[in-house]
C-alpha positions in Angstrom: 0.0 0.0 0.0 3.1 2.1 1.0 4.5 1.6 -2.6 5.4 5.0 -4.3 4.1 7.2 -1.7 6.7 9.9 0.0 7.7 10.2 3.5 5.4 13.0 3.7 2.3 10.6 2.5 3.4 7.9 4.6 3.4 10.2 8.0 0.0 11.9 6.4 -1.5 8.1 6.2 -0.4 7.7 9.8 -1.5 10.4 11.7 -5.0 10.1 9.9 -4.8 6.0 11.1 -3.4 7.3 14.6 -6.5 10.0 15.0 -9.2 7.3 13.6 -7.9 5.0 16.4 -7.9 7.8 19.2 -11.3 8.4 17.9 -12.7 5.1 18.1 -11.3 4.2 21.6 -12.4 8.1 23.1 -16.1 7.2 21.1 -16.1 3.2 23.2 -15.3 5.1 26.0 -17.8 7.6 26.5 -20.0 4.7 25.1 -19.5 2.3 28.2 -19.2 5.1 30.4 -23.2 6.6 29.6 -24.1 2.9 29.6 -23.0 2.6 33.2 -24.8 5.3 34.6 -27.6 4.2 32.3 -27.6 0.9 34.2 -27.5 2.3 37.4 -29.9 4.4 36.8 -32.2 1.6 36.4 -30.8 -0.5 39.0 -31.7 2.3 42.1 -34.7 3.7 40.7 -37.7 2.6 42.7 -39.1 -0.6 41.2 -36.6 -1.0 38.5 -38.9 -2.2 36.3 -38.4 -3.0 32.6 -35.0 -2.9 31.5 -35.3 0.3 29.2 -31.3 0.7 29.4 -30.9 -1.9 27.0 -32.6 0.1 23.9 -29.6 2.6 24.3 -26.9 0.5 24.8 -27.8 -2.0 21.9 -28.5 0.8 19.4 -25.4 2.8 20.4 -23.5 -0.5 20.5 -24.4 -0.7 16.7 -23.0 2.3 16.2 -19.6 1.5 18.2 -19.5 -1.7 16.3 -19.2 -0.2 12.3 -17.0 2.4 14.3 -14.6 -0.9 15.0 -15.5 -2.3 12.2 -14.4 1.0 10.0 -11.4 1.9 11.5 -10.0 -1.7 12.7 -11.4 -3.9 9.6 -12.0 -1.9 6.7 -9.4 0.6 7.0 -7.2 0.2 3.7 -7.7 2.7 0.4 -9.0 0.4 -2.3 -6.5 0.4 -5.5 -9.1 2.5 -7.3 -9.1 5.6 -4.5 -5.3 5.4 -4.5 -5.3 5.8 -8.3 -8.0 8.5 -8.0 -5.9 10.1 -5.9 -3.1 10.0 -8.0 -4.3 11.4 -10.5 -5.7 14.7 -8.9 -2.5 14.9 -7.4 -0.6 15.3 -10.8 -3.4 17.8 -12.3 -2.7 20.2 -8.9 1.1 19.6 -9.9 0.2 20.1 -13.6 -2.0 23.4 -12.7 0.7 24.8 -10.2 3.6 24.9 -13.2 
């Protein structure tokens, strides 16, 4: 993936990868923090009752899981973005000439 890319596109590629990852884990965070209090919430409210909390924490879980998903799994640039991208990068080289 690396192959013909600069130093300066390789630490670009990086820090985005770095900063998807520190976005992810600060997003699961604050995900399984609000869940807690969620949870207690229920759990010392008079009656508890139905479990409402898990309507939250299963749709928000959704969310966290195509987070993983698209920054763990699916992170790579297919061959046709990197050859899209290419090519724009040449016509701004072209245009600034």
């Amino acid at each position: 993936m690396t192959s013909g890319m600069s130093e300066e596109q390789i630490y670009e590629l990086a820090k985005k990868r770095v900063e998807e990852k520190r976005g992810f884990f600060i997003h699961f965070t604050v995900y399984i923090v609000v869940n807690i209090i969620l949870v207690l919430i229920w759990a010392f409210a008079a009656g508890r009752g139905f479990p409402w909390f898990i309507f939250p924490l299963g749709g928000w879980g959704i969310g966290v899981l195509f987070h993983f998903l698209g920054v763990f799994v699916f992170s790579g640039q297919s061959a046709r973005d990197r050859r899209a991208i290419e090519k724009e990068m040449e016509k701004i080289r072209k245009e600034q000439t």
